[in-house]
KOLDOFI-285955 format. One record per residue: residue in three letters; x negated, y, z negated of N, C-alpha, C in turn. Coordinates in steps of 0.05 Angstrom, whole numbers, m for minus. Each point is the difference from the previous one (the first is absolute). Layout:
KOLDOFI-285955
SITE  residu     npx     npy     npz    capx    capy    capz     cpx     cpy     cpz
SITE     Ala       X       Y       Z       X       Y       Z       X       Y       Z
...
end
This chain:
KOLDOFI-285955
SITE  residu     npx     npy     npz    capx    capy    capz     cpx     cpy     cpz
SITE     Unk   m2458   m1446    m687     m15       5      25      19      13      21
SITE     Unk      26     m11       0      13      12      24       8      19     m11
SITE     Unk      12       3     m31       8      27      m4     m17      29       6
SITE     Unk     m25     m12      m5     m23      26      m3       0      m4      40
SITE     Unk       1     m15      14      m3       4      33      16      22       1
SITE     Unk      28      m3      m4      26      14       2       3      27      m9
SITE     Unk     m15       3     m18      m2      30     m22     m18      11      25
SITE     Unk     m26     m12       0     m19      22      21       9       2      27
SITE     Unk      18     m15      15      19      m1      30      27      27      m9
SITE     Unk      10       0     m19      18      28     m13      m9      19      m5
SITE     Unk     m17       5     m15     m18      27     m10      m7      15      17
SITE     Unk       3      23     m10       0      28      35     m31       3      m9
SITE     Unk     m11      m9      28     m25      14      m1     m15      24     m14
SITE     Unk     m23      m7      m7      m4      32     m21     m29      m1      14
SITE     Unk      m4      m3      19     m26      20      19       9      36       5
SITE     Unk     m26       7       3       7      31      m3      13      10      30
SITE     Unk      m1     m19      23       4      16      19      30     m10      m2
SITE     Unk      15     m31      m7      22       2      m1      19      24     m16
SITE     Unk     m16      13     m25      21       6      m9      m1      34       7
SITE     Unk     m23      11      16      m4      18      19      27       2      27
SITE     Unk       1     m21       2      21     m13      19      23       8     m13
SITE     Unk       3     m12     m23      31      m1      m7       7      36      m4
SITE     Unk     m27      10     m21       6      25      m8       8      26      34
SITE     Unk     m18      m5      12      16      13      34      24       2       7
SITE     Unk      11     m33       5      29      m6       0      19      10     m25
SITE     Unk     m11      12     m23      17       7     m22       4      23       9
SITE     Unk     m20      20       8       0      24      m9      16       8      27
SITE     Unk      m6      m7      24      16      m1      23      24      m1       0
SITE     Unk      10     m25     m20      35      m4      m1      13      19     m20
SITE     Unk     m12       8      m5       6      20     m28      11      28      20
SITE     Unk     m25      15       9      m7      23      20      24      m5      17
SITE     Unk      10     m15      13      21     m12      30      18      m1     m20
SITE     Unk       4     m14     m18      37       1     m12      m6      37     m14
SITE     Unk      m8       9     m15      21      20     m13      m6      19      27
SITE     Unk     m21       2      21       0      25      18      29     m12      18
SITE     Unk       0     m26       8      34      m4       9      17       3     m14
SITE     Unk       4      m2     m20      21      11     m21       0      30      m4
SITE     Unk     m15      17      m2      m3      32      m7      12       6      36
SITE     Unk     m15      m8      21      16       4      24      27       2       9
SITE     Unk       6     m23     m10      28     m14       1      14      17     m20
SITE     Unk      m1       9     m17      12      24     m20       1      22       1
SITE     Unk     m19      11       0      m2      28       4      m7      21      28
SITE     Unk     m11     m20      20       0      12      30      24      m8      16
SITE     Unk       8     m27     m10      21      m7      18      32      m3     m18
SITE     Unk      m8       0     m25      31       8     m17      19     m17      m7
SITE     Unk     m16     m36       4      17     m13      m4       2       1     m42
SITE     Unk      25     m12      m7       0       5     m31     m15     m25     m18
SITE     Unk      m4     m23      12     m17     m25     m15      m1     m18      29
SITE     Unk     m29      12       7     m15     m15      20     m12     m20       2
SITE     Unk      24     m23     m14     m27     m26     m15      m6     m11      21
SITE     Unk       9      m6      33     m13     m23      11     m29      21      15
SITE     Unk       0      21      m3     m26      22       5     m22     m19     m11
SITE     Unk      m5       0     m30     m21      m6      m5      m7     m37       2
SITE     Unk      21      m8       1       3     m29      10     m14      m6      21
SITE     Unk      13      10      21     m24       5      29     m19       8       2
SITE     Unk     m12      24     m13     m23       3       3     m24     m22     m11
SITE     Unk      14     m16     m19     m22     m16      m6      m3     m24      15
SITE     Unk      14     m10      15      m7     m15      31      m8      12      18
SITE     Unk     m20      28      m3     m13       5      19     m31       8     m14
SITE     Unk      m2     m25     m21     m24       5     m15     m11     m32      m3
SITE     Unk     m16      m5      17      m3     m32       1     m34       6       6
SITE     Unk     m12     m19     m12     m29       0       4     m19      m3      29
SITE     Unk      15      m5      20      m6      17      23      24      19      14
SITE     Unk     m13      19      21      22       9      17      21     m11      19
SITE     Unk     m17     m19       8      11     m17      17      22     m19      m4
SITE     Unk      m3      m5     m35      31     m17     m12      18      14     m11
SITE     Unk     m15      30     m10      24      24      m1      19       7      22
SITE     Unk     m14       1       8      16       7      35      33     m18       3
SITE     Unk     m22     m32       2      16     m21       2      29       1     m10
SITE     Unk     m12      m6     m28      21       5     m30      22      19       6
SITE     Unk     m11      27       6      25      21       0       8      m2      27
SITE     Unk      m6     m13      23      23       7      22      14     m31     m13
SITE     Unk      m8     m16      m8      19     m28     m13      18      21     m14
SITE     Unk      m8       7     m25      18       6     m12      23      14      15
SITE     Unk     m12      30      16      24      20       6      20     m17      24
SITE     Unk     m10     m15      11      18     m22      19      21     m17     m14
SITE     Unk     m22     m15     m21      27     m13     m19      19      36     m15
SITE     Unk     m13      10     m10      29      20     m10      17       6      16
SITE     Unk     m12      11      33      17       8      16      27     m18      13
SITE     Unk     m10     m27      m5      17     m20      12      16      m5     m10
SITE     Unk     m14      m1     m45      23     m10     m16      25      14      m7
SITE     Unk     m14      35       0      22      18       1      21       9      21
SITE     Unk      m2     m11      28      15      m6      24      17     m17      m2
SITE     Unk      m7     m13     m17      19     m28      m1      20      m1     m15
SITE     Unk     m16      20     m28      20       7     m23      25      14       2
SITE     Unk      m8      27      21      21      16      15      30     m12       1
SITE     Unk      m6     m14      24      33      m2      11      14     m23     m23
SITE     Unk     m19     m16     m15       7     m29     m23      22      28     m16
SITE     Unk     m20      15     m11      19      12     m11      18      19      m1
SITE     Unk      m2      10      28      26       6       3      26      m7      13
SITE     Unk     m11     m22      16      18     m19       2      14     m26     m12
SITE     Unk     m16      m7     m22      m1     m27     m22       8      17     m25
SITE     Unk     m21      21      m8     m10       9     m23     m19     m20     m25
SITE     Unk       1      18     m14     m16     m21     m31      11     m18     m12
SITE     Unk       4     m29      18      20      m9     m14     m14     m33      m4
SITE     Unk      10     m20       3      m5     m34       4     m14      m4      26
SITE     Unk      19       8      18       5       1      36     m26      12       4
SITE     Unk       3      27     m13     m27      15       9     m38      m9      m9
SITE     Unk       9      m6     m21     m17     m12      m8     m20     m22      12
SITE     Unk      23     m10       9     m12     m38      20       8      14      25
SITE     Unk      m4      12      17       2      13      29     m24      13      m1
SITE     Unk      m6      21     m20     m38       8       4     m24     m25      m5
SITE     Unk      10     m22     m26     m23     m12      m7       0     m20      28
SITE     Unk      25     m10       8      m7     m23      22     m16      25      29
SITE     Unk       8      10       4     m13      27      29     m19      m3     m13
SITE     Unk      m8      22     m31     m27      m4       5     m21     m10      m7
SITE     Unk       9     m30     m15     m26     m26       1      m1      m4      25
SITE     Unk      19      m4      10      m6      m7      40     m20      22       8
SITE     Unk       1      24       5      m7      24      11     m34       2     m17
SITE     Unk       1     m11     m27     m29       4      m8     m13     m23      14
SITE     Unk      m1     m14       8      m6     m30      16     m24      18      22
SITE     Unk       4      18       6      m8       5      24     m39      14     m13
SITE     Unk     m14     m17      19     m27      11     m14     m12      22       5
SITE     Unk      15      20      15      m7      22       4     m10      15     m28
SITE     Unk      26      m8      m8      m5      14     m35     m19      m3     m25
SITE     Unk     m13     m23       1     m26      m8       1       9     m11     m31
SITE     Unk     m16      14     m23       4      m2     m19      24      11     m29
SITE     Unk      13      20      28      23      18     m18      27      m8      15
SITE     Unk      m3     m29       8      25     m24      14      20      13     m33
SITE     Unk     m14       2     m14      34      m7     m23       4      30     m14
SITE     Unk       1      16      20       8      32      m6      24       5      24
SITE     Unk       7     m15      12      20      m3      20      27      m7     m21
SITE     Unk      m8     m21      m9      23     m12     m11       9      24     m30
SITE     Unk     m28       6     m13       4      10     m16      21      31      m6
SITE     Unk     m10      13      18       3      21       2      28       1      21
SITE     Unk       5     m16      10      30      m3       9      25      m4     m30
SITE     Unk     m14     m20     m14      18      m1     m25      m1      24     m17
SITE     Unk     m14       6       5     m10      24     m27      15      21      12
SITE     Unk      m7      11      22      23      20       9      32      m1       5
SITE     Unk      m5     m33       0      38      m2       5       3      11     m32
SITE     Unk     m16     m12     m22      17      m9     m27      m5      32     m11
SITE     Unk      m9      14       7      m2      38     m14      m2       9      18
SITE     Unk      13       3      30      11      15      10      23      m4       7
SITE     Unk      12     m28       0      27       0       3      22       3      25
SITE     Unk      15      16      m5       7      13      28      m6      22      15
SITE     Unk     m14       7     m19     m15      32       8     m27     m10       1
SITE     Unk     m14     m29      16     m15      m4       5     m25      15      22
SITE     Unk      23       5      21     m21      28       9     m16      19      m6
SITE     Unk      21       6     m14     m11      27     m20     m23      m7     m16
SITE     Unk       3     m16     m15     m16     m10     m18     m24      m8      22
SITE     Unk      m5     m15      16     m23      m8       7     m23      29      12
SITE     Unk      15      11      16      m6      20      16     m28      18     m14
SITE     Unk       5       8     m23     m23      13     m12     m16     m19     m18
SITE     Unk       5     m21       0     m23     m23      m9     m14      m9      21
SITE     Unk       7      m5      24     m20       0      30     m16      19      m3
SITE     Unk       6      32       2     m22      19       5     m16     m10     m41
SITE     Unk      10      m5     m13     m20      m9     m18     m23     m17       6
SITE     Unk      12     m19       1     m12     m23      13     m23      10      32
SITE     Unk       2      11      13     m27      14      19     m12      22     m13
SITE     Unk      17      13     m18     m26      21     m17     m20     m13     m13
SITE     Unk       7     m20     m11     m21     m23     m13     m11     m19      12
SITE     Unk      10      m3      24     m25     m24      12     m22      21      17
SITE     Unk      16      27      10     m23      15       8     m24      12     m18
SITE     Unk      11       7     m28     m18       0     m19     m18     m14      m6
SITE     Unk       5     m20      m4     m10     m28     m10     m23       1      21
SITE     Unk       9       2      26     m25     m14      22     m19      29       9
SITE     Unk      12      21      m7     m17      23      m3     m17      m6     m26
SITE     Unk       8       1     m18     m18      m6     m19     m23     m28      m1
SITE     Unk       3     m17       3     m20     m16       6     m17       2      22
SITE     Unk      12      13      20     m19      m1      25     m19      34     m10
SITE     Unk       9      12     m10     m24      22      m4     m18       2     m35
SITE     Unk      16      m7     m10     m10      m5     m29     m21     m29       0
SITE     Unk     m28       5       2     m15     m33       1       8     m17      12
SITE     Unk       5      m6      16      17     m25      23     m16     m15      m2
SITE     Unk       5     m25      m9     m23     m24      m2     m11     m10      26
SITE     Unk     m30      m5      m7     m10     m17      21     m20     m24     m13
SITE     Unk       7     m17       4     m13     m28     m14     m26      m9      11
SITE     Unk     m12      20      23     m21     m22      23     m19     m11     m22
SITE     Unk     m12      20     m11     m29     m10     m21      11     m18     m12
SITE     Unk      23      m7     m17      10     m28     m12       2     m18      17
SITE     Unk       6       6      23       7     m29      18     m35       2      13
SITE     Unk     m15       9       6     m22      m5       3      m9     m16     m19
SITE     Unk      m8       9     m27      m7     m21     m20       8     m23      m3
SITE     Unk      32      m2      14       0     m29     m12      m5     m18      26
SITE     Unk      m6      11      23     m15     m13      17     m36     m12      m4
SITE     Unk     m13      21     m10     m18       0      m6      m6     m16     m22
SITE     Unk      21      m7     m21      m1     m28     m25       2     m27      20
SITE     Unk      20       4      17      14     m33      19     m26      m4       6
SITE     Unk     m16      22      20     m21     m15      11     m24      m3     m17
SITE     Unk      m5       8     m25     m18     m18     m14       4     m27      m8
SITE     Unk      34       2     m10       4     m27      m4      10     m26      15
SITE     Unk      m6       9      29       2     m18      23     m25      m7      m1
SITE     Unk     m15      15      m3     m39      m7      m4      m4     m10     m15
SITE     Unk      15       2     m22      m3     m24     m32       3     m24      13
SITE     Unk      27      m6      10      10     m22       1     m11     m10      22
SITE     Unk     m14       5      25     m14     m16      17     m19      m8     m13
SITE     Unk     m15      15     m20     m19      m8     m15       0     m24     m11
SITE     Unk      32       1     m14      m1     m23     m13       2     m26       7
SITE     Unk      22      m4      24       6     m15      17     m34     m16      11
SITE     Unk     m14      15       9     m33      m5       5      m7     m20     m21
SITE     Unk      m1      12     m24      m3     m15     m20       6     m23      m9
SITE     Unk      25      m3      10      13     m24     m10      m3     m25      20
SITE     Unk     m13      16      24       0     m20      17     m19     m23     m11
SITE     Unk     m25      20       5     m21     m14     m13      m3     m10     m33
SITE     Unk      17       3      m8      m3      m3     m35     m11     m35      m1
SITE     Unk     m10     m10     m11     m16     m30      m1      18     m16     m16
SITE     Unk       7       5     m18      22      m6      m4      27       6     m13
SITE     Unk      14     m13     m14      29      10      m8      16      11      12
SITE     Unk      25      m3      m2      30      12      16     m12      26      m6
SITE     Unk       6      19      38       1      28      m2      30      18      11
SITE     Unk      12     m31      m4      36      16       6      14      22     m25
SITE     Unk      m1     m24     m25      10      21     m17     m12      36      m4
SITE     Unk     m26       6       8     m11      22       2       9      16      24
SITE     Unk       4     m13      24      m1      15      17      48       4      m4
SITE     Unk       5     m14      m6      29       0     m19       7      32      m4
SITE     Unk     m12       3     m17      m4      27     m18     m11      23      16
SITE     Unk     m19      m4      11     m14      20      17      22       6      17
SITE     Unk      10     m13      24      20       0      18      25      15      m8
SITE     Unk      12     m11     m24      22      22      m5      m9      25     m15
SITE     Unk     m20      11      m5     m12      29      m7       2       6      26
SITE     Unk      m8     m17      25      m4      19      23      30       2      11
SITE     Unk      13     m13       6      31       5       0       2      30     m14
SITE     Unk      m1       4     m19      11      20     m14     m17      28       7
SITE     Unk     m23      m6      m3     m20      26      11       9      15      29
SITE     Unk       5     m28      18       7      11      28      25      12      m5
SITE     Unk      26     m10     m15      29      16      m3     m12      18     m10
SITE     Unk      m6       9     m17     m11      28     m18     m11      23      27
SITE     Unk      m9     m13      10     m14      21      15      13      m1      19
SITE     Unk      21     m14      21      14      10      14      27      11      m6
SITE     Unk      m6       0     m24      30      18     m15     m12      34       2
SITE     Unk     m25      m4      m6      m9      33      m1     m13       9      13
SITE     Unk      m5     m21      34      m2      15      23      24       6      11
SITE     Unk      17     m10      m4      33      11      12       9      20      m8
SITE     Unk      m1      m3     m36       2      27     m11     m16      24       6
SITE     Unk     m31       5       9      m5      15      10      m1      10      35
SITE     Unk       8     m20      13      13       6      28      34      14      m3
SITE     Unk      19     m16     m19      22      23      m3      m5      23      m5
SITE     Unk     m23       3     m20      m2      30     m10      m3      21      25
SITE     Unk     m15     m15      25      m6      19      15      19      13      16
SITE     Unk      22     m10      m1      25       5      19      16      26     m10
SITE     Unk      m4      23      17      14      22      m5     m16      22     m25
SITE     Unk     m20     m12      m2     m12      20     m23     m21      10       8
SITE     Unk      13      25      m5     m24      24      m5     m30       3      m1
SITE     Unk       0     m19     m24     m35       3     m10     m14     m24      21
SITE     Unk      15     m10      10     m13     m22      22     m17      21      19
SITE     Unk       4      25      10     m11       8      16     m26      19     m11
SITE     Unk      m6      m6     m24     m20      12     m18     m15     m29       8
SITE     Unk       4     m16       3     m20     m28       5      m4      m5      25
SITE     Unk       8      21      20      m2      m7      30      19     m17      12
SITE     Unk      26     m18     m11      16     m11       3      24      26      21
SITE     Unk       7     m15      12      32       7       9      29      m4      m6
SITE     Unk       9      m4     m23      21      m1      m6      25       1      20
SITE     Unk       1      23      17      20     m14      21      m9       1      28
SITE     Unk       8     m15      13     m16      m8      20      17      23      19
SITE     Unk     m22      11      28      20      11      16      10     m13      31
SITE     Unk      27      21       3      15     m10      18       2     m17      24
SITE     Unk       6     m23       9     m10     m31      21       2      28      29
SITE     Unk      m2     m18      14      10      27      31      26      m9       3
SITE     Unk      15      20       9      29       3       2      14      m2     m29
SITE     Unk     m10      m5     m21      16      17     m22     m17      23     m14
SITE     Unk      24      14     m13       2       9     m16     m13       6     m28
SITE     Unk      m8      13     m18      m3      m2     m25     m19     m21      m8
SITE     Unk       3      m1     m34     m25     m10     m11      15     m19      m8
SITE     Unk     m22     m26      m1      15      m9     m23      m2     m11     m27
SITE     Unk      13      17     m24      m8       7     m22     m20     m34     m23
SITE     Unk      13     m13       9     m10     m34     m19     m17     m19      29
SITE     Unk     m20      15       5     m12     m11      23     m28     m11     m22
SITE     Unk      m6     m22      10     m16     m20     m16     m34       2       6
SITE     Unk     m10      16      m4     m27       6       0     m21     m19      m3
SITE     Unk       8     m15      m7     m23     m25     m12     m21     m15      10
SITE     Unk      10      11      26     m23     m11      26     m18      25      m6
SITE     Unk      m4      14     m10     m21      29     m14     m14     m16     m12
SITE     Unk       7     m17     m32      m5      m6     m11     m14     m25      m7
SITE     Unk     m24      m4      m2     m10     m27       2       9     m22     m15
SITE     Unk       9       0     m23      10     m14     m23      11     m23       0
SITE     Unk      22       4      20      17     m22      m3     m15     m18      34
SITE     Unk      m9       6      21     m13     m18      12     m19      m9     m11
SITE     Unk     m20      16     m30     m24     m31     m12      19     m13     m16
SITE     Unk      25      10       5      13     m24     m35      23     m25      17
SITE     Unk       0       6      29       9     m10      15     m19     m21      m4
SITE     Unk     m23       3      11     m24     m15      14     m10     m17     m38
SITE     Unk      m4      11     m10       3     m19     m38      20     m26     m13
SITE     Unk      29      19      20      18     m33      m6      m1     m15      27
SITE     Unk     m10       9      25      m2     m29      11     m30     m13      m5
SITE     Unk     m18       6     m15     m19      m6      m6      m5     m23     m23
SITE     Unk      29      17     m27       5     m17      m8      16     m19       4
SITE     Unk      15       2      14      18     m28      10     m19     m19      14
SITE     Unk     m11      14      12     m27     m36      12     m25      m4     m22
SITE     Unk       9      21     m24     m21     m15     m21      15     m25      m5
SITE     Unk      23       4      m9      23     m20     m15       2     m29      19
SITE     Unk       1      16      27       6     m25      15     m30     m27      m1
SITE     Unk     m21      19      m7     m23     m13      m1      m1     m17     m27
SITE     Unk       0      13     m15       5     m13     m31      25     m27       6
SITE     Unk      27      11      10      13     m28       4     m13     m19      17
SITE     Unk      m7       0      26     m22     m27      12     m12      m1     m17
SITE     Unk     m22       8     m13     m14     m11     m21       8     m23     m22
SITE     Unk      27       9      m5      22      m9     m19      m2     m30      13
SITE     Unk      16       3      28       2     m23      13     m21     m26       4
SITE     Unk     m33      17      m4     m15     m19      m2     m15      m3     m22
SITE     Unk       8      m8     m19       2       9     m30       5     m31      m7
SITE     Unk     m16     m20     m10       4     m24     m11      26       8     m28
SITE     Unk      21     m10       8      17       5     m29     m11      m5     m30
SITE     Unk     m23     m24     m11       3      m2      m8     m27      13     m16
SITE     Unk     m16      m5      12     m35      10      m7       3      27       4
SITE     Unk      12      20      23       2      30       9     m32       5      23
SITE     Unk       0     m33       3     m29       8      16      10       2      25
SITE     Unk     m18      27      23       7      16      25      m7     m26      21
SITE     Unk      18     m17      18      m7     m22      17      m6      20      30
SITE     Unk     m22      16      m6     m22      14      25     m31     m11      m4
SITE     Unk      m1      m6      23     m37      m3      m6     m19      20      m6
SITE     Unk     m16      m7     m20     m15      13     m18     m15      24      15
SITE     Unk     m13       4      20     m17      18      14      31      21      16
SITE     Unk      17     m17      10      21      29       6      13       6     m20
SITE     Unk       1       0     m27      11       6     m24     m25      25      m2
SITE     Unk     m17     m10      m1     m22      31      m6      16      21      14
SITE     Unk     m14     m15      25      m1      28      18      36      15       1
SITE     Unk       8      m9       1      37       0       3      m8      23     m21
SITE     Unk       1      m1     m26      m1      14     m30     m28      19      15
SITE     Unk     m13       9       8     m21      15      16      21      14      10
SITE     Unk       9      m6      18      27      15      21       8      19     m15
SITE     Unk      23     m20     m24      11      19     m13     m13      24     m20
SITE     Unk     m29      m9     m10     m14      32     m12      m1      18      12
SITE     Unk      m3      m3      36      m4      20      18      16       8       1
SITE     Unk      22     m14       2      41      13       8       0      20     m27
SITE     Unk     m11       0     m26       5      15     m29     m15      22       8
SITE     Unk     m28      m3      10     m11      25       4      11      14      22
SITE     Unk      14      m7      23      12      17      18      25      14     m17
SITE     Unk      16     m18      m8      20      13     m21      m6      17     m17
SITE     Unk     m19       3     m18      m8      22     m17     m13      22      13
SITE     Unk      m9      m1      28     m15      25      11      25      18       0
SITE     Unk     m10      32     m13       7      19       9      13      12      22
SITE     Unk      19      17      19       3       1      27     m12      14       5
SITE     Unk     m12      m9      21     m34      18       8     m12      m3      m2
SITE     Unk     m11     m25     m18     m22      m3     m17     m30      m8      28
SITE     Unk     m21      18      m4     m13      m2      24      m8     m40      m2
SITE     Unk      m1     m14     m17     m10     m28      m1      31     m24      13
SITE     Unk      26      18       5      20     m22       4     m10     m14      25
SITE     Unk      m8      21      25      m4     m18      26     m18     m26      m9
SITE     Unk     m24       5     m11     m15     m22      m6       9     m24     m20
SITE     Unk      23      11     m18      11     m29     m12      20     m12      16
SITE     Unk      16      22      25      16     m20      13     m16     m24      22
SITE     Unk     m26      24       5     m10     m28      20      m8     m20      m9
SITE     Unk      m9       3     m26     m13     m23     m14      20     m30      m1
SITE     Unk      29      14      m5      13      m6     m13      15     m21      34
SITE     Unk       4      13      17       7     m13      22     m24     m22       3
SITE     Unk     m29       5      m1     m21     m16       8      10     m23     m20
SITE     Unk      m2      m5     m20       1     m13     m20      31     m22      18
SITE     Unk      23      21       4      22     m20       8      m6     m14      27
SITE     Unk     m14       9      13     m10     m13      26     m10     m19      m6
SITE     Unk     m29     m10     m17     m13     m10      m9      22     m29      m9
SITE     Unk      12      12     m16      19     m28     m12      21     m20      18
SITE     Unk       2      20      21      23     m12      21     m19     m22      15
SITE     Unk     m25      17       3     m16     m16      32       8     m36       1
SITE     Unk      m3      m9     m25       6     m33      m4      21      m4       3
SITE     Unk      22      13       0      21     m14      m7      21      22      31
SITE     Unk     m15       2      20       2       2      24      m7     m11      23
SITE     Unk      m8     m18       0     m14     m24      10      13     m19       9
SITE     Unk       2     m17      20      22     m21      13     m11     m18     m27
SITE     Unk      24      m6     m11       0     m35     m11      m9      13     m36
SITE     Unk       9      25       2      m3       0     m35      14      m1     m19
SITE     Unk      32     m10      13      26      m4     m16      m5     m15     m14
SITE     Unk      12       8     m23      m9     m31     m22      34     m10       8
SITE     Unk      m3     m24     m13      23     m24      m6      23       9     m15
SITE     Unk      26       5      10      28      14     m17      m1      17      18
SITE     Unk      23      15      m3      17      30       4     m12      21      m8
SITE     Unk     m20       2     m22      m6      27      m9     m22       3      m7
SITE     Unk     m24      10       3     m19       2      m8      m4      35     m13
SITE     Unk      m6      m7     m25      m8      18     m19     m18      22       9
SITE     Unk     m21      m6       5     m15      10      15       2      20      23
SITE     Unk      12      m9      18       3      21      27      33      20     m16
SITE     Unk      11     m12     m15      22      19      m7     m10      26     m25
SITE     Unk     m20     m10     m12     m16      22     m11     m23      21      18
SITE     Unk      m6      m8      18      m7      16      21      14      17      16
SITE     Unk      21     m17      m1      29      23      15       7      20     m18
SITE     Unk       3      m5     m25       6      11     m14     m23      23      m4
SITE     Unk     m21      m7      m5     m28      32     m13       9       2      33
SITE     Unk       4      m6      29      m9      19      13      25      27      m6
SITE     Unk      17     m12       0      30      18      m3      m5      12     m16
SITE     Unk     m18       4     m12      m6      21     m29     m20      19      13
SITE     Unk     m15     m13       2     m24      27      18      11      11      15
SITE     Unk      20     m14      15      15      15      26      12      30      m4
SITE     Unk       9      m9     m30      26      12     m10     m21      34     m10
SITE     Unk     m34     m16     m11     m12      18     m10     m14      21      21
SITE     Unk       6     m10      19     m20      12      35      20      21       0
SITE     Unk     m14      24      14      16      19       9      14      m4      27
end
């Protein structure tokens, strides 16, 4: 059982748009290394241009916006590690000394998170140039720099005009799955209130961590399609702005300006996990009034209906469409209905006996949900 969990958590996806995906990013990295390498050779004359095509392929990342990233990481870490390599070796050279004088500088010097993800091309590329360039380290580095920007400019020319990804319709859909299955699961929750009998924990168990995972799923691929929008092109084929323009009193554009307030996506997938988080919180009070041993709900029988009433309404507001001409009328319903349940338990002298009553904390709770569902 866990082996076969483990096999399907490893196995590269084989949906057609992933491997649509992968095949882009192939043909891209392919296109960026030999056009930086034929560059690097024959326009500019170096004799074996290998960090050319090296670079260009960190400026081929499945959005623009982490290409970008990637290659000023990278050309920062080269530029720093090869600075460093300089005077090591010609004042140290390739030796013991030299060796532990770049790696201590530049593990220290990659520390810094400017460099993001290419922290260990500092250190690298300081050793690498001390140990084959030597004392003629200058020399040596000098036409591997202009390598190294022939290929990250390649690289990010090539991705940004060759198909530049944009993910919205994926990250739409998987908004559009969360909120059916936030509508499942109030459904179910309803259900279980009222169930007559038998434990409805172990079910709602199972249900609960599907929704855990539905909501990560889908805010993985509304992010991914809000990065996509940053700096690309085809964003403005969707009416999007990719870079935003200049505040008053500056200057210029600026190129990784975050569009997403365009984009409706990630405010309904906003408004889905705090929706689901006060499902969960509801399900735990429930928990709390949960006879341990029978699994019977200690609420009285007529606000157990209606309570489970609430929550059908809360499922149908959740599954409406945006726009849908019937939402106003399920939200009012849906507020009437919470009014309705409070009126008793607003009343001088309706505290029950203890610290906590079940009851008014499940009211707090659906209202914080509608709240969350109100515009």
């Amino acid at each position: 059982m866990r082996a076969g969990y483990l096999a399907r958590r490893l196995a590269p996806r084989m949906d057609r748009r992933s491997w649509e995906d992968r095949l882009k990013i192939t043909v891209k990295a392919v296109i960026a290394a030999v056009a930086a390498w034929l560059i690097a050779k024959h326009l500019v004359g170096h004799a074996v241009p290998y960090f050319a095509p090296l670079a260009a392929l960190l400026g081929v990342y499945p959005t623009v916006a982490r290409s970008l990233r990637e290659s000023v990481g990278y050309g920062a870490g080269f530029l720093v590690g090869a600075g460093l390599a300089v005077p090591v070796g010609i004042y140290i050279g390739p030796n013991a000394a030299g060796i532990a004088v770049v790696l201590v500088i530049g593990l220290l010097l990659s520390t810094w998170r400017g460099f993001g993800n290419q922290a260990a091309q500092v250190a690298f590329t300081a050793l690498f140039a001390l140990l084959v360039g030597g004392r003629e380290v200058a020399a040596y580095v000098r036409p591997r720099l202009d390598d190294v920007v022939i290929g990250l400019a390649v690289g990010l020319i090539v991705n940004i005009t060759i198909f530049p990804p944009l993910f919205l319709r994926r990250g739409e859909e998987a908004v559009r799955q969360a909120r059916e299955y936030v509508k499942e699961a109030l459904e179910v929750l309803a259900r279980s209130i009222t169930a007559p009998d038998g434990d409805w924990r172990p079910g709602w168990d199972e249900e609960e961590a599907r929704l855990g995972f539905i909501i990560d799923q889908a805010r993985y691929a509304t992010e991914q399609g809000r990065e996509s929008l940053r700096g690309n092109p085809r964003a403005l084929l969707w009416g999007f702005r990719p870079w935003s323009a200049p505040r008053s009193g500056l200057r210029g554009f600026r190129l990784l300006a975050d569009p997403s307030g365009q984009w409706a996506a990630p405010r309904r997938m906003t408004t889905l996990e705090n929706t689901a988080a006060y499902l969960r919180s509801i399900a735990g009070t429930l928990r709390e009034a949960t006879e341990t041993g029978s699994g019977e709900v200690r609420l009285a029988g007529p606000f157990r209906e209606r309570y489970a009433g609430l929550l059908g309404v809360l499922a149908e507001l959740v599954g409406c469409a945006d726009g849908a001409a019937e939402e106003e009328e399920i939200r009012a319903r849906a507020w009437e209905r919470q009014r309705e349940l409070e009126r008793p338990f607003a009343e001088p002298g309706t505290d029950v006996a203890g610290i906590w009553d079940p009851h008014k904390e499940l009211l707090r709770l659906s209202r914080l949900t509608l709240t969350a569902l109100s515009p």
